[in-house]
C-alpha positions as semicolon CSV with decimal commas, in nm:
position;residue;x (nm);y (nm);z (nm)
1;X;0,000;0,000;0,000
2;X;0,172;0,307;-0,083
3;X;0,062;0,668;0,046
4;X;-0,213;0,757;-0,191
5;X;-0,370;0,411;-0,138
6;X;-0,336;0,495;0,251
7;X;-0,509;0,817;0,267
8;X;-0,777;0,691;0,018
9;X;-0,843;0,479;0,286
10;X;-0,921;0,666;0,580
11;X;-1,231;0,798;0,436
12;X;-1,296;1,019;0,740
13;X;-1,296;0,776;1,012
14;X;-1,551;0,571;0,865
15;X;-1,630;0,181;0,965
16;X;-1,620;-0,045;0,667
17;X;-1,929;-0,285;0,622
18;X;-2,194;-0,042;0,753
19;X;-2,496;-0,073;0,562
20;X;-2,641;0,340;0,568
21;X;-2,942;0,431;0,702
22;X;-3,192;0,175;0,782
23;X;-3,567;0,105;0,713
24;X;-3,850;0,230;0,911
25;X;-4,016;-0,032;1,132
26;X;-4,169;0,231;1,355
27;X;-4,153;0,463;1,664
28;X;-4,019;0,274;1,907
29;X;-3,817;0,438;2,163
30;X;-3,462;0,388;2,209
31;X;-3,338;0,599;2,534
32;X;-2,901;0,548;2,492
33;X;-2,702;0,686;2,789
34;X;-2,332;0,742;2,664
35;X;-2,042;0,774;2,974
36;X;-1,785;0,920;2,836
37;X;-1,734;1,201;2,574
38;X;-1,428;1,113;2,429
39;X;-1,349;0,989;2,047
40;X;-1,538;0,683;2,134
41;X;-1,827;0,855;2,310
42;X;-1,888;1,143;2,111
43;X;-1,844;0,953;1,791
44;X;-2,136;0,658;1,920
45;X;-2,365;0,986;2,067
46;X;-2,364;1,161;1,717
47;X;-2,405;0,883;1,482
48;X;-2,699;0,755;1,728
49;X;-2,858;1,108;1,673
50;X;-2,769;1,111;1,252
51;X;-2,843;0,752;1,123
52;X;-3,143;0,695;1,427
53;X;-3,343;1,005;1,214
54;X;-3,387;0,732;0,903
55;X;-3,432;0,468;1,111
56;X;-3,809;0,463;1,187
57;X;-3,670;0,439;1,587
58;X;-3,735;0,749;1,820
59;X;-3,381;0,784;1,934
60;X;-3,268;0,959;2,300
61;X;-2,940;1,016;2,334
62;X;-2,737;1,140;2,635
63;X;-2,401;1,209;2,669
64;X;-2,230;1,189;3,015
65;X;-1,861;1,337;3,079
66;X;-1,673;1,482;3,363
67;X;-1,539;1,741;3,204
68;X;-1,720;2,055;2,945
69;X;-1,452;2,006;2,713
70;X;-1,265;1,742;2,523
71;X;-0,880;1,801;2,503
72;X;-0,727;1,551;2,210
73;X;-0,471;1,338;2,301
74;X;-0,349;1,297;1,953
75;X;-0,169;1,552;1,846
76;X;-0,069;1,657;2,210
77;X;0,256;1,558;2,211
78;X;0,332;1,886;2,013
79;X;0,275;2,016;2,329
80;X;0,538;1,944;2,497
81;X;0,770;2,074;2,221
82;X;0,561;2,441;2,173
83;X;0,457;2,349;1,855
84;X;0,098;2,375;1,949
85;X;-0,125;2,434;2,270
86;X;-0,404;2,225;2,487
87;X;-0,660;2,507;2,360
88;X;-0,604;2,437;1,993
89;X;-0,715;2,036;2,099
90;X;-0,992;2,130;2,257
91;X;-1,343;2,038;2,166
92;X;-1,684;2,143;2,301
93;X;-1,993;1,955;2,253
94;X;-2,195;2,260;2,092
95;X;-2,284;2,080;1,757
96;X;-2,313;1,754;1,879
97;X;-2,579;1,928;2,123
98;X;-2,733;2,121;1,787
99;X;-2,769;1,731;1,660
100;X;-2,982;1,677;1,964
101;X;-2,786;1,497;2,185
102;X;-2,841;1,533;2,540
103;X;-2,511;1,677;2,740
104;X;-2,462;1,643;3,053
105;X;-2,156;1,729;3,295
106;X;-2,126;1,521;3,565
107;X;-1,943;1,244;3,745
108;X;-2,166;0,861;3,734
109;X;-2,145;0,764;4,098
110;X;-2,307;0,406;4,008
111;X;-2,496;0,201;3,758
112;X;-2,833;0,028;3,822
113;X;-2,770;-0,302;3,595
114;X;-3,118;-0,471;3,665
115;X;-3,340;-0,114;3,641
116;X;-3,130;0,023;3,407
117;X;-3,029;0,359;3,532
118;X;-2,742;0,565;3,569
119;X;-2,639;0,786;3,868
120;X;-2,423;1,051;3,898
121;X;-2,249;1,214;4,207
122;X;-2,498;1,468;4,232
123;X;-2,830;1,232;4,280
124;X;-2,911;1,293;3,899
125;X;-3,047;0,981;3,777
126;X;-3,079;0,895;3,382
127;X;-3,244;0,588;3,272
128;X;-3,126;0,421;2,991
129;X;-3,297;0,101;2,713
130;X;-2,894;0,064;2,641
131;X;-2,556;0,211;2,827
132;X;-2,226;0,294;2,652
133;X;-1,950;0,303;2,870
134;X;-1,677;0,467;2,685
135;X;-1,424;0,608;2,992
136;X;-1,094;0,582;2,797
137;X;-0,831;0,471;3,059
138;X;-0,697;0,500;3,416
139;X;-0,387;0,445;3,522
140;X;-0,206;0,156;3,734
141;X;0,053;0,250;3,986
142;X;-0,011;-0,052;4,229
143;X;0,333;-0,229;4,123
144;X;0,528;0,122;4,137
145;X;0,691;0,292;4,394
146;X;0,700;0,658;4,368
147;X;0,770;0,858;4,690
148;X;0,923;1,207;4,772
149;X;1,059;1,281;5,070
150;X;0,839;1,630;5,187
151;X;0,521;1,530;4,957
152;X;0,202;1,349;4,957
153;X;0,182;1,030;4,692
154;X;-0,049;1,250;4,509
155;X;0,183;1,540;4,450
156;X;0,497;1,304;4,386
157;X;0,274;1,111;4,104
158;X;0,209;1,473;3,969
159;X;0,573;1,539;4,003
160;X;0,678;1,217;3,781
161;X;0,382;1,302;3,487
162;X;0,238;1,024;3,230
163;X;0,076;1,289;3,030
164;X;-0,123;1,045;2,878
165;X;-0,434;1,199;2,906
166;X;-0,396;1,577;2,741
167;X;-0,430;1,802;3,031
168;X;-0,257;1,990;3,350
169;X;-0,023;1,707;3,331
170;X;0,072;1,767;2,955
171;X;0,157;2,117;3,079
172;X;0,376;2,024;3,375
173;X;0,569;1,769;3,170
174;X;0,621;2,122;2,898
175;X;0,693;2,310;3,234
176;X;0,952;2,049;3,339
177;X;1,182;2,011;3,015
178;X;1,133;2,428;2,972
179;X;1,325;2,419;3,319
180;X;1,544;2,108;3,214
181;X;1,946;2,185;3,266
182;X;2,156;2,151;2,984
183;X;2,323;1,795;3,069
184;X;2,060;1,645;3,258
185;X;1,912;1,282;3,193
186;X;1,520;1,272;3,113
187;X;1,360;0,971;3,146
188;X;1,052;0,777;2,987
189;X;0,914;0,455;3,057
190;X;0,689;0,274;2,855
191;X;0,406;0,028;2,996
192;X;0,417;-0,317;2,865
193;X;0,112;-0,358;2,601
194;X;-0,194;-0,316;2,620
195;X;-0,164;0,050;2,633
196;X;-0,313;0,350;2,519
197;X;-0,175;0,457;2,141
198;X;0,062;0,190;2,054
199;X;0,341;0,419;1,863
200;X;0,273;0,715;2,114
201;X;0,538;0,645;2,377
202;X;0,754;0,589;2,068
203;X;0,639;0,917;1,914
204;X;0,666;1,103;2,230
205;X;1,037;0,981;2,222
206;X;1,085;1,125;1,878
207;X;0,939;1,467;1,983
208;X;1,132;1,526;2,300
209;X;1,438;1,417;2,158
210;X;1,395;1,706;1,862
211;X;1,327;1,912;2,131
212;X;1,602;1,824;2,299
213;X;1,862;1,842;2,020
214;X;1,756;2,170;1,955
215;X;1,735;2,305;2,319
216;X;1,968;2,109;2,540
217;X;2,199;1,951;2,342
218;X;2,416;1,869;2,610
219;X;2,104;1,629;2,749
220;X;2,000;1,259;2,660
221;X;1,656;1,131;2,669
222;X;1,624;0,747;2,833
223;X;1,358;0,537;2,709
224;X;1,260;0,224;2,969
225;X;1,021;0,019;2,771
226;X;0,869;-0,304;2,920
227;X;0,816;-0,439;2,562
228;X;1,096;-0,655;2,424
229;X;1,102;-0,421;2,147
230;X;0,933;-0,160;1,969
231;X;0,580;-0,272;1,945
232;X;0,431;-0,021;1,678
233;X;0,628;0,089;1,333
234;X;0,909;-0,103;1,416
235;X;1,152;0,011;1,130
236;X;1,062;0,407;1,173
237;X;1,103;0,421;1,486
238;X;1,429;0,173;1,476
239;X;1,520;0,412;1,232
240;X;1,454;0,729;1,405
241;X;1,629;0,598;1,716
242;X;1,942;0,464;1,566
243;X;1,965;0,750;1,359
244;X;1,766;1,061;1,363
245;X;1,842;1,062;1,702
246;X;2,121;0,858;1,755
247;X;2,332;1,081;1,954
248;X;2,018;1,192;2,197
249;X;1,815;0,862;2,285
250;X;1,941;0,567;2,455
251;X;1,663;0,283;2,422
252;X;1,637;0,011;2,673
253;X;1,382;-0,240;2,595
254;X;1,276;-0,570;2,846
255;X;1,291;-0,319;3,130
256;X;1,092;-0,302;3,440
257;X;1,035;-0,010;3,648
258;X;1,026;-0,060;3,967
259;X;1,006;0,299;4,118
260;X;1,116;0,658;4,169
261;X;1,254;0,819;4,499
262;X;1,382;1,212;4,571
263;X;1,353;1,462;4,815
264;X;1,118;1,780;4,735
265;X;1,430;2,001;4,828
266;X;1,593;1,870;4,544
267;X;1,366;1,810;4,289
268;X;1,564;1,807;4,018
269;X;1,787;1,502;4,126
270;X;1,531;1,194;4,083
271;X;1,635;0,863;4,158
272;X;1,482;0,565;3,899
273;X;1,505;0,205;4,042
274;X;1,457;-0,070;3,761
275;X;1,515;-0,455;3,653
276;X;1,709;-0,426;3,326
277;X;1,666;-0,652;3,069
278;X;1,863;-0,915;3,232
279;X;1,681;-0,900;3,564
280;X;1,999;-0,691;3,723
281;X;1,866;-0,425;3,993
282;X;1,956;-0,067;3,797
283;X;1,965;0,262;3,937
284;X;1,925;0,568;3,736
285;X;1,945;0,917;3,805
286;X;1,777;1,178;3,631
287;X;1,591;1,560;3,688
288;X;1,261;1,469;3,445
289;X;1,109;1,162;3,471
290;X;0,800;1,098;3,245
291;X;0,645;0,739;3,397
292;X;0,366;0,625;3,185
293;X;0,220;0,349;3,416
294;X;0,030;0,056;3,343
295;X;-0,330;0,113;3,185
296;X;-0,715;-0,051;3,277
297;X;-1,025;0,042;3,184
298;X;-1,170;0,378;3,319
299;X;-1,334;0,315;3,647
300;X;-1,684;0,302;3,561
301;X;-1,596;0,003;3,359
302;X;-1,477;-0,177;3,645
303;X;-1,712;-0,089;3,898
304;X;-2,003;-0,199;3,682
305;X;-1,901;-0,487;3,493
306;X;-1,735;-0,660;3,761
307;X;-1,474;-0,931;3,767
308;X;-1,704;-1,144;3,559
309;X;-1,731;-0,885;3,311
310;X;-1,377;-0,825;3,310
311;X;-1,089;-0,994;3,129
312;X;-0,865;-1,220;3,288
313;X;-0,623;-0,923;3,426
314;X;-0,899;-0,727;3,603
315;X;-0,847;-0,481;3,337
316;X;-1,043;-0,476;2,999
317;X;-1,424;-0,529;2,936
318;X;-1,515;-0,797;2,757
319;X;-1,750;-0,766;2,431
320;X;-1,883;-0,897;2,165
321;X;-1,712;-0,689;1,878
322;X;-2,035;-0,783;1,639
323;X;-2,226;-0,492;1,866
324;X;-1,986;-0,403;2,158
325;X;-2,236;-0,545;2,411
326;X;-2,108;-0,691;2,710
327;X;-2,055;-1,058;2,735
328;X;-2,191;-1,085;3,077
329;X;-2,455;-0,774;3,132
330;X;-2,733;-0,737;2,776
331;X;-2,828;-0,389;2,766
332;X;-2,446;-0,255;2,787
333;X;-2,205;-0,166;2,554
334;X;-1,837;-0,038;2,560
335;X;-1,645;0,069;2,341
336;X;-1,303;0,252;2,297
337;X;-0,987;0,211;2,489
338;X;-1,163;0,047;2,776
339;X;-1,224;-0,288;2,598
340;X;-1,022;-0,634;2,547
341;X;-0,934;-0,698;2,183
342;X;-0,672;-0,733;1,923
343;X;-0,776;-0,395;1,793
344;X;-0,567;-0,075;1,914
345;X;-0,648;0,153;2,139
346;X;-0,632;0,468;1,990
347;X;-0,907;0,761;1,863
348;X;-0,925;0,634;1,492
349;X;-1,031;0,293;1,570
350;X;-1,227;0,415;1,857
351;X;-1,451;0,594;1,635
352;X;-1,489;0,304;1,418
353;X;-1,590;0,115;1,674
354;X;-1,858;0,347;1,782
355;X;-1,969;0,381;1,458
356;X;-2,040;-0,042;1,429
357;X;-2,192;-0,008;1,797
358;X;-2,483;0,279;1,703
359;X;-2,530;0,064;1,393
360;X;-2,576;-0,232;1,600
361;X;-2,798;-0,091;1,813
362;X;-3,042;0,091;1,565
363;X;-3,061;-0,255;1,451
364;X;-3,148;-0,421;1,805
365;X;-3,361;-0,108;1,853
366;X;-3,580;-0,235;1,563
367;X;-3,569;-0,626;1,574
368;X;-3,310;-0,709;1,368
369;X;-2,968;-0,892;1,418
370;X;-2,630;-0,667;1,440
371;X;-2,473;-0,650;1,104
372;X;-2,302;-0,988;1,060
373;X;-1,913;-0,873;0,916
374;X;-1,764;-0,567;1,020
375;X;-1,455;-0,462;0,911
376;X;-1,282;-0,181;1,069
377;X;-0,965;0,034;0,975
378;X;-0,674;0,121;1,254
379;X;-0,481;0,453;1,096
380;X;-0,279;0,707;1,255
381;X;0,043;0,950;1,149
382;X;0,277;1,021;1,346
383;X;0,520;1,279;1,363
384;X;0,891;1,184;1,351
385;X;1,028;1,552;1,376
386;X;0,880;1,857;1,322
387;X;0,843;1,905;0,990
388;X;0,862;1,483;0,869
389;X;0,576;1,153;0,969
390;X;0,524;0,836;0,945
391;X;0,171;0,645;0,915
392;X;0,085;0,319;1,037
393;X;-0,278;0,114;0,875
394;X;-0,405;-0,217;0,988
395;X;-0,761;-0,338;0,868
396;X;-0,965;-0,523;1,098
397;X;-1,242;-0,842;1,040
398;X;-1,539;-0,979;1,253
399;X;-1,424;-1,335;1,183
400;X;-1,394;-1,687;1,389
401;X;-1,126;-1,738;1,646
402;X;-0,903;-2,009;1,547
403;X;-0,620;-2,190;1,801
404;X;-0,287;-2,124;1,643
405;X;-0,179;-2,461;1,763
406;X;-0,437;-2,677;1,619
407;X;-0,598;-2,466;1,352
408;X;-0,933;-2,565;1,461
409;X;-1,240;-2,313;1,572
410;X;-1,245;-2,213;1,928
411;X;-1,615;-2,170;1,877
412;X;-1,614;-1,789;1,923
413;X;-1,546;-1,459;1,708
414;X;-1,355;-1,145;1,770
415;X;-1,207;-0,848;1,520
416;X;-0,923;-1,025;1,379
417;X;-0,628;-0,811;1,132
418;X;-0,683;-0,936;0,821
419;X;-0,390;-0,707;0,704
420;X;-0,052;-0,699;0,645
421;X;0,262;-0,849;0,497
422;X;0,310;-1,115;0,651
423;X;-0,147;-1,135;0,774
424;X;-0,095;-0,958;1,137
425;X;0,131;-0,687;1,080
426;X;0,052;-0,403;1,074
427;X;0,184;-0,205;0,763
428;X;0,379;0,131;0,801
429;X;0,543;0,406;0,608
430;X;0,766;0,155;0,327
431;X;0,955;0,521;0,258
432;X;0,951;0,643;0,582
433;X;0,905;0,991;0,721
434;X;0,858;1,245;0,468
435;X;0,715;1,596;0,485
436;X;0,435;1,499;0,239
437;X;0,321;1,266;0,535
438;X;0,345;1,546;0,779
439;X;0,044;1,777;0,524
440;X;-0,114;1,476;0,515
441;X;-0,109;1,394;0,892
442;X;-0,343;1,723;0,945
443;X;-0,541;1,656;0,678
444;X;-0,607;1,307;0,837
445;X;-0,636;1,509;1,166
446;X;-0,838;1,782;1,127
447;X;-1,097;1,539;0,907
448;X;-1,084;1,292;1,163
449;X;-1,215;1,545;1,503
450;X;-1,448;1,705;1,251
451;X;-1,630;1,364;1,192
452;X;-1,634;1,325;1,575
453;X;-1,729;1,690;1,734
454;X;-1,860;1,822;1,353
């Protein structure tokens, strides 16, 4: 697939196999709750609203976030270099309102699985015929140790920022490197997969390491990554690494954190305790650490699905990809970066998925099956330096689950890649970064929040 091919593909977000708007078989009403206004969220809310007018169904949607505003984590790494701000990534829910949708701010305190209704923290109660949880992440810190002498474990978690969800802690990771000394270590760890954005950690290496070559060239950036190697665009990353940025990143893969230690007097001289590769205890100092932790499904996920709705780990919901529906509780969906699959987690495919979940449930909504094959498409650029990008496509199929060791049905059926050379791998860049992929990358951008918040 070469680049035209690529971007032909994207087609605005869109979920392959959809069939367009459906038949009339009458006014019944379909009340849909949403938690969670997010690329998944937002995306499942507005197509609810567009494709439920044709549908013969009298559609309710509600949308439920914490926050007024969404603030895109794609993209936000250019943040952290000053290449762009948190206000240009922001996104309010004006049109999707204008479409209909229901918007609420608030925080769900607890969901009512057997009367179907949702709760917030402030005793506002909204009933639902079918929930979409679509939270995102949170974060896991149970198997690190972060302390500072002089702080709370709040504040030192603050002090060591993931930045992983765009925000005050996107800022204080800028604030941190802006106040970096010329020499000093920076280090980044890496979660091992599942994670949030496969190639962001990986990007986010790229972008501080510009930064830093142009700012503090005297400084290296560290990368501690849990993975036994780079999981996501393996050769343009290998590439940028080895070469691009050869003389500014040192890349440590097989790693395991264990913790960080300093004293608030001295903040900038941080102490990172790790298992390297070979299972040796490591100590390494440095003034800015960026510790992406562990990832699990957003907490509403977890507190209403349960361990029996919940994967093996405790940490992903478990769906049926045909519709998103829970496997264990009818009646509610989830979609996004909160659920167990081969799939990514990432805003393109979230929106996909949301799309093929509003689908499904127009469908269930009017007595018919979920659409039988969906296929789904997993794109994203991403920036290498500045002015140069990469992209990185996999294409996704509703098909049986077969046991690699025997070749024989296991009886179910999950999103499986159906791309790639060799079938599972995910294709990237064959040229590498270029600066036509950068003019693409906000083409694919700025088309790809307009189909969500337009």
């Amino acid at each position: 697939m070469d680049r035209r091919q690529f971007i032909a593909s994207l087609a605005a977000g869109s979920a392959i196999g959809l069939t367009g708007p459906l038949p009339a078989f009458g006014a019944a009403i379909v009340n849909v709750v949403v938690v969670g206004g997010g690329m998944a969220g937002t995306t499942a809310a507005k197509y609810l609203k567009l494709w439920g007018a044709s549908s013969g169904l009298d559609v309710r949607v509600t949308l439920i976030d914490a926050n007024a505003a969404y603030v895109s984590c794609i993209m936000s790494n250019k943040v952290l270099t000053g290449e762009t701000t948190l206000s240009a990534l922001t996104y309010r829910y004006t049109k999707l309102a204008g479409r209909g949708v229901t918007v609420v701010q608030g925080q769900v305190a607890s969901v009512d699985k057997t009367n179907r209704v949702v709760t917030l923290a402030d005793g506002r109660t909204y009933p639902y015929t079918r929930l979409i949880l679509a939270p995102g992440i949170d974060f896991d810190y149970s198997a690190l140790a972060i302390s500072a002498r002089g702080l709370t474990l709040d504040q030192a978690l603050a002090a060591v920022p993931h930045a992983w969800k765009a925000g005050p802690q996107t800022t204080e990771l800028r604030r941190q490197l802006l106040a970096l000394t010329n020499g000093n270590r920076v280090v980044m760890t890496i979660p091992a997969a599942p994670y949030r954005c496969p190639p962001g950690p990986y990007e986010r290496a790229c972008a501080i390491a510009g930064w830093l070559k142009a700012n503090r060239p005297k400084s290296k950036l560290i990368v501690l990554d849990a993975n036994a190697k780079i999981i996501a665009e393996p050769v343009n990353f290998g590439r940028a690494f080895s070469e691009t940025y050869r003389t500014v990143i040192e890349y440590y893969p097989g790693v395991t954190v264990k913790g960080v230690t300093w004293d608030s007097a001295t903040p900038k001289l941080k102490t990172v305790s790790l298992l390297d590769a070979g299972g040796a205890s490591v100590t390494m100092p440095a003034e800015v650490v960026n510790l992406i932790p562990p990832q699990k499904a957003g907490r509403v996920v977890i507190d209403t699905l349960g361990p029996t709705g919940l994967s093996a780990n405790g940490r992903w919901a478990l769906v049926d990809e045909i519709s998103y529906e829970s496997k264990m509780f009818p009646g509610i969906h989830v979609i996004g970066d909160a659920i167990n699959s081969k799939q990514p987690k990432a805003g393109h495919i979230g929106n996909q998925e949301a799309k093929i979940c509003a689908d499904a449930i127009l469908r269930l909504g009017s007595g018919r099956a979920p659409y039988a094959a969906p296929v789904t498409n997993s794109a994203c650029f991403t920036p290498i330096t500045p002015t140069t990008a990469t992209w990185l496509t996999a294409v996704y199929r509703y098909q049986t689950d077969i046991d690699p060791a025997t070749g024989q049905s296991l009886g179910t059926k999950s999103m499986q890649m159906v791309s790639g050379s060799p079938v599972g791998v995910a294709s990237e860049t064959p040229t590498g970064a270029s600066g036509d992929n950068a003019d693409a990358m906000k083409k694919w951008f700025a088309a790809l929040m307009v189909d969500t918040f337009g």
